[in-house]
Each structure stands twice: as structure tokens, then as C-alpha cells.
N, CA, C and O atoms as a GROMACS GRO file, in nm:
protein
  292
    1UNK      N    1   4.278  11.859   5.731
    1UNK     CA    2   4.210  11.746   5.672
    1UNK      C    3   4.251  11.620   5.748
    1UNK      O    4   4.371  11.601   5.769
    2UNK      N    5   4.134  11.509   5.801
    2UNK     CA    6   4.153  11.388   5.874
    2UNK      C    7   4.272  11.308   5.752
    2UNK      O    8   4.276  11.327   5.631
    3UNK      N    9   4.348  11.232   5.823
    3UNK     CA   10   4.399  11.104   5.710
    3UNK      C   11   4.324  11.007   5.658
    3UNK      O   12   4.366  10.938   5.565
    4UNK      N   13   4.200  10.990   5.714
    4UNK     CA   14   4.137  10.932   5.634
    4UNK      C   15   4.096  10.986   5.536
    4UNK      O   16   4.113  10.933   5.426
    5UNK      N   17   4.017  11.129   5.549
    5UNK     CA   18   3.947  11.177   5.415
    5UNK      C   19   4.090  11.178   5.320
    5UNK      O   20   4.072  11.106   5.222
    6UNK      N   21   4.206  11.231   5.321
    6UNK     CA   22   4.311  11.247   5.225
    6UNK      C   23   4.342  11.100   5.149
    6UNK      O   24   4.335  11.061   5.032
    7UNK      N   25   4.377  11.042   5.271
    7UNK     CA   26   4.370  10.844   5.216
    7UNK      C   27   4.249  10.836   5.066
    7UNK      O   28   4.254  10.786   4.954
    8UNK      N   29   4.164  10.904   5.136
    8UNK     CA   30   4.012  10.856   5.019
    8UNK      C   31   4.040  10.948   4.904
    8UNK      O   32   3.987  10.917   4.798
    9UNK      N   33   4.111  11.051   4.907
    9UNK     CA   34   4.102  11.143   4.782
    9UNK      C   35   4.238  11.119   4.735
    9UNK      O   36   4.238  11.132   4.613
   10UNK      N   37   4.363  11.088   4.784
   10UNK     CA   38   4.470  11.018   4.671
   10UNK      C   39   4.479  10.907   4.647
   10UNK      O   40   4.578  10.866   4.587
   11UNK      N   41   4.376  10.823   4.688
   11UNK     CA   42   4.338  10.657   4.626
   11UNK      C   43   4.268  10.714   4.504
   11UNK      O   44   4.322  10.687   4.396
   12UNK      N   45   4.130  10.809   4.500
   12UNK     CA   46   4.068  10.792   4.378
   12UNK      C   47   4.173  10.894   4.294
   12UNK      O   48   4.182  10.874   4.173
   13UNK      N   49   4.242  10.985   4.345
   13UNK     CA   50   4.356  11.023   4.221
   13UNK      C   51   4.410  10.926   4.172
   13UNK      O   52   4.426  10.932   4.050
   14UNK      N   53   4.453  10.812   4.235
   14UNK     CA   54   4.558  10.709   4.193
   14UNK      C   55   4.463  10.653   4.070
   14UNK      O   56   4.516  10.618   3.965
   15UNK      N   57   4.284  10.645   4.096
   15UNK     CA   58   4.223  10.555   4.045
   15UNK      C   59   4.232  10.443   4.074
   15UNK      O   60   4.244  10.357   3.986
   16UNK      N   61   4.230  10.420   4.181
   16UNK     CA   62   4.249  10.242   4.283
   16UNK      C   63   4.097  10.251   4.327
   16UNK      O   64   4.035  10.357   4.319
   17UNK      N   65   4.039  10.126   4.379
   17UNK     CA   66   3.963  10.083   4.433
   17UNK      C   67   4.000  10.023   4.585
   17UNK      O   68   4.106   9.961   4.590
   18UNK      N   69   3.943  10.032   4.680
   18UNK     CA   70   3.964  10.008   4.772
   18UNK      C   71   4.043   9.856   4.802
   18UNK      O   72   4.125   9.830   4.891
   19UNK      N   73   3.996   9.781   4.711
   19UNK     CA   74   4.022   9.694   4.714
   19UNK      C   75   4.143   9.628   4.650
   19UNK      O   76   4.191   9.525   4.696
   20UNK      N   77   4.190   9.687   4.548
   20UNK     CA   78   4.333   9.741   4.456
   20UNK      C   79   4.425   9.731   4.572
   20UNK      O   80   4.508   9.647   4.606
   21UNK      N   81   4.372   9.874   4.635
   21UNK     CA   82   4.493   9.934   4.714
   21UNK      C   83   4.527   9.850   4.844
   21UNK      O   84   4.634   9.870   4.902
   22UNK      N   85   4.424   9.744   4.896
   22UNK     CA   86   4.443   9.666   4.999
   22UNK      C   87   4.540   9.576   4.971
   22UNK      O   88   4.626   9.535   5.048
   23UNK      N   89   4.520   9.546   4.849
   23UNK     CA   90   4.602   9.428   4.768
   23UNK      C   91   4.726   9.441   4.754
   23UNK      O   92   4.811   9.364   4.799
   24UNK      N   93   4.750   9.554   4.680
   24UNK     CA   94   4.864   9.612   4.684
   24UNK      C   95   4.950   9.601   4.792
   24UNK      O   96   5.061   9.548   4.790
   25UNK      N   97   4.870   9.678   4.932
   25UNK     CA   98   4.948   9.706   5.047
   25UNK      C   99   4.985   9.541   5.135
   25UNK      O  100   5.093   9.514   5.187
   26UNK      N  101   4.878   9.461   5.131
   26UNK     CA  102   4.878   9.344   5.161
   26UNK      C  103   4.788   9.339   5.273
   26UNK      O  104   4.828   9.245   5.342
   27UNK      N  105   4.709   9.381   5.315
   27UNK     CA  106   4.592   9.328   5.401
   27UNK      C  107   4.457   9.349   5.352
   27UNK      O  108   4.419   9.421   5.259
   28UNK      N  109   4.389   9.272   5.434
   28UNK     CA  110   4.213   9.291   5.416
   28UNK      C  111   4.175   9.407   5.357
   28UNK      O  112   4.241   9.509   5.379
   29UNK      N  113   4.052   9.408   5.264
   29UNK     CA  114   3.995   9.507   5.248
   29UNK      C  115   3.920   9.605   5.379
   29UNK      O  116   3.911   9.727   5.394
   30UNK      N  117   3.866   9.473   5.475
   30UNK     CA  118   3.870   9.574   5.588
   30UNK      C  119   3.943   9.648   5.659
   30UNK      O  120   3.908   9.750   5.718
   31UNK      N  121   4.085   9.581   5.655
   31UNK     CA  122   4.199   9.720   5.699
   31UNK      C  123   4.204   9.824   5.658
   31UNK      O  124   4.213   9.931   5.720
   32UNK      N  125   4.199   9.795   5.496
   32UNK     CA  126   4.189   9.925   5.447
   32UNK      C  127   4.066   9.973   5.457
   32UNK      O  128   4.078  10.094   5.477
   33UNK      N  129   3.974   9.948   5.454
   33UNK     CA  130   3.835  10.030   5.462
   33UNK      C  131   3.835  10.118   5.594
   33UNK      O  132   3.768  10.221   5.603
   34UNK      N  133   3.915  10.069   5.694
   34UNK     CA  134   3.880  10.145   5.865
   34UNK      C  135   4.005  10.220   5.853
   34UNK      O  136   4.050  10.254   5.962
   35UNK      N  137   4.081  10.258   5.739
   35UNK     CA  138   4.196  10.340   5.777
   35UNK      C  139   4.105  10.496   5.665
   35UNK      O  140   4.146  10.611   5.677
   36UNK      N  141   3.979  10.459   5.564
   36UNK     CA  142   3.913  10.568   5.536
   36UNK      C  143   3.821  10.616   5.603
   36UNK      O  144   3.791  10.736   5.604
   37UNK      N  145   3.746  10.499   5.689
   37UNK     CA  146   3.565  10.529   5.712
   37UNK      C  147   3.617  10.526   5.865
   37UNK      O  148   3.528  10.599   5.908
   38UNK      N  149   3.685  10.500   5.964
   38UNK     CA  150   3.698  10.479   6.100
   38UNK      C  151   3.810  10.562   6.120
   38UNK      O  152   3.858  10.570   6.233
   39UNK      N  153   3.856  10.623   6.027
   39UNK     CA  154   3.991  10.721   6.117
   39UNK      C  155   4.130  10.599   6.190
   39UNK      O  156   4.238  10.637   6.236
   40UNK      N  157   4.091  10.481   6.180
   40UNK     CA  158   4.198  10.417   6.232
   40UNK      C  159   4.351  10.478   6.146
   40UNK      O  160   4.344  10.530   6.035
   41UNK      N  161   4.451  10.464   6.204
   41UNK     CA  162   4.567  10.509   6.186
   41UNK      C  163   4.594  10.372   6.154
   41UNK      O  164   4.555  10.271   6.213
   42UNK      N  165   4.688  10.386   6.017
   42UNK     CA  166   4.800  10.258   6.004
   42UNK      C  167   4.917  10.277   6.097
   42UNK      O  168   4.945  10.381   6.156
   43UNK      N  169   4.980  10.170   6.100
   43UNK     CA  170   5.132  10.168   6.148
   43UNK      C  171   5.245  10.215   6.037
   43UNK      O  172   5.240  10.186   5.917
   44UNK      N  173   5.346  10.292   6.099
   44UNK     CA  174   5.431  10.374   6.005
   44UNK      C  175   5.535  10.272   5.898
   44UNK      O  176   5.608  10.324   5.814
   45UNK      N  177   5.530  10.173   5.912
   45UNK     CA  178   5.537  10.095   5.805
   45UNK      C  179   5.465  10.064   5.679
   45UNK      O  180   5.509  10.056   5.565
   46UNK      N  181   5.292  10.040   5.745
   46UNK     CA  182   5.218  10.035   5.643
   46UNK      C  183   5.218  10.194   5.569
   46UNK      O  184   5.244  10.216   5.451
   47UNK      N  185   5.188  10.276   5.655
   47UNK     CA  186   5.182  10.414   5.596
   47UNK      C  187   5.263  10.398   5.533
   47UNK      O  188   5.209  10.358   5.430
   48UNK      N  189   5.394  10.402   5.511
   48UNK     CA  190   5.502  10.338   5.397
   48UNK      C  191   5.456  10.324   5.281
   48UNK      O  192   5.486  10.402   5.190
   49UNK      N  193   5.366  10.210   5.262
   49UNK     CA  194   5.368  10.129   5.212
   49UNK      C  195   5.266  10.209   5.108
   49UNK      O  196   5.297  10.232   4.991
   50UNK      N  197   5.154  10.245   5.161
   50UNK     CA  198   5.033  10.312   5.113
   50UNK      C  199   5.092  10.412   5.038
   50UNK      O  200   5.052  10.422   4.922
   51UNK      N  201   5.213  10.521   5.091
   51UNK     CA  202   5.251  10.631   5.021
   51UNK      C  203   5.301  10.597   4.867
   51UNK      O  204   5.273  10.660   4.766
   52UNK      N  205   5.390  10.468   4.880
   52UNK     CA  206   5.448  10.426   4.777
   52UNK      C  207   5.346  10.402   4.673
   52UNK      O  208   5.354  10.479   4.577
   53UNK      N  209   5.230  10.292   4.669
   53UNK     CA  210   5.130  10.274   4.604
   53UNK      C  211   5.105  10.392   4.592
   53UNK      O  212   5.187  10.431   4.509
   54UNK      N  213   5.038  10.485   4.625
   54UNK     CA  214   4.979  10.654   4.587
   54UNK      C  215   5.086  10.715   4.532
   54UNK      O  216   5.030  10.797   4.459
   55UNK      N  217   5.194  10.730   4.517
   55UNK     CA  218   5.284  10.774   4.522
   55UNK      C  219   5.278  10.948   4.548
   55UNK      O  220   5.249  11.043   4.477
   56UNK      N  221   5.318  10.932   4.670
   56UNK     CA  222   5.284  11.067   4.733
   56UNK      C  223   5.393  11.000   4.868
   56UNK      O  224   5.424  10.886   4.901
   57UNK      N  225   5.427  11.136   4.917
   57UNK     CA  226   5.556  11.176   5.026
   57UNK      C  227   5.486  11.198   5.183
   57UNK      O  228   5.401  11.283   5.208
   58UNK      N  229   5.544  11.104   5.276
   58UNK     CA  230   5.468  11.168   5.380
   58UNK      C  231   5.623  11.208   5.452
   58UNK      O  232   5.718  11.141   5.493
   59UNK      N  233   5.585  11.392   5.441
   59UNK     CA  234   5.699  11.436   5.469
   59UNK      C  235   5.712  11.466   5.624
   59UNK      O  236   5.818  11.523   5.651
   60UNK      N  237   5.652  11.449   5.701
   60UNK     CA  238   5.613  11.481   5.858
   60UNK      C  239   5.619  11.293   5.906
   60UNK      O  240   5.519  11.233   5.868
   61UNK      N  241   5.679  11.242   5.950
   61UNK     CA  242   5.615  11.085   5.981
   61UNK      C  243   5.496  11.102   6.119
   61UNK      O  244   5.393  11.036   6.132
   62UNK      N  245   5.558  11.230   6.230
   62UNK     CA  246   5.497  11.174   6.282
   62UNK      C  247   5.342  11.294   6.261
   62UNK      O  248   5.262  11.278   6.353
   63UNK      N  249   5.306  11.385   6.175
   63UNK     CA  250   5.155  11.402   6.130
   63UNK      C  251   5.126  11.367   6.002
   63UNK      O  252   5.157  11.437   5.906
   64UNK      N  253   5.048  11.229   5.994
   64UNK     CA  254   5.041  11.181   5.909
   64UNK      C  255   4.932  11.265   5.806
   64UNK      O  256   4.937  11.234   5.687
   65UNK      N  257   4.861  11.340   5.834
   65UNK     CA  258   4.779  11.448   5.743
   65UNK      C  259   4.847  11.530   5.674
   65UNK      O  260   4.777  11.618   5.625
   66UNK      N  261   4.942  11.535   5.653
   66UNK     CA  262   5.082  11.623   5.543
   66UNK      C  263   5.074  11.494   5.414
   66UNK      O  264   5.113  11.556   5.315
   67UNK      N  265   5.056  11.407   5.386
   67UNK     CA  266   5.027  11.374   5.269
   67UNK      C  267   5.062  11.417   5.156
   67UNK      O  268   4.971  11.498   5.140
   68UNK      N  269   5.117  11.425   5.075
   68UNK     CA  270   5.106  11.526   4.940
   68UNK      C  271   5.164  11.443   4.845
   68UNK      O  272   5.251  11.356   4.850
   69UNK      N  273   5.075  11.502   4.732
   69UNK     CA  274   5.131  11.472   4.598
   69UNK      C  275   5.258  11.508   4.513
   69UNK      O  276   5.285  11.628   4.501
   70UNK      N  277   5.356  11.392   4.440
   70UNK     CA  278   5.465  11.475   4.372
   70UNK      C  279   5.397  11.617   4.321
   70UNK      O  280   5.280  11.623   4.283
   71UNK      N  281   5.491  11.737   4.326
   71UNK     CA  282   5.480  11.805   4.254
   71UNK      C  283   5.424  11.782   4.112
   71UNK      O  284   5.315  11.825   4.073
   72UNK      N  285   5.509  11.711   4.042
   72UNK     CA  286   5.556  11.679   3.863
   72UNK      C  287   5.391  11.635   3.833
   72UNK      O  288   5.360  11.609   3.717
   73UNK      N  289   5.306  11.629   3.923
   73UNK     CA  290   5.133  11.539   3.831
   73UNK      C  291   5.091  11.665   3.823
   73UNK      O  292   4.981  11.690   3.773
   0.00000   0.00000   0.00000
């Protein structure tokens, strides 16, 4: 699975809006929009940042498509 499509399916688990989760993370909604619809890659900071908001583990740093949800939901 791309990181973007995963990005798009543990935002709407979270129940965020694109625009939530930009907020959250601290940039544009267009940043965040080109890290679902353009495949752009964040920087491993922001990825950080995004995991925390989702709260989900990126246990690989450097393949960011390992994504996953706590167990415990």
C-alpha cells in the first residue's frame, strides 16, 4: 500500500479532516493534501508528527508504508 493511500485511511480512522490534521501537524492544508493525492513524502520529522496525531507507530523509519495501528483499538 502507497503512504499516501494509508495516510488517507488512518486520518478517516482517526476521524480528522484534512484540514484538522494539517492543523494539528502545523502546515497548509495543501501540504497535507499532496502528502494523500500526490504521493509526496513528508520529512521524517513531520512523519513524526502525523504518527502522533493518528496515533499509530511507524516502526520501519526508513519504509514509511509500515504504518500501523496500536494494537489495543
Amino acid at each position: 500500500m502507497k503512504l499516501s493511500d494509508r495516510l488517507k485511511e488512518l486520518r478517516k480512522r482517526a476521524g480528522l479532516s484534512q484540514t484538522e490534521i494539517a492543523r494539528k501537524i502545523g502546515v497548509p492544508i495543501s501540504t497535507y493534501n499532496s502528502y494523500e493525492t500526490k504521493g509526496t513524502f513528508p520529512p521524517p520529522s513531520r512523519l513524526a508528527k502525523i504518527a502522533q496525531v493518528l496515533n499509530c507507530t511507524i516502526p520501519d523509519p526508513v519504509s514509511y508504508t509500515h504504518l500501523t495501528l496500536p494494537t489495543n483499538r
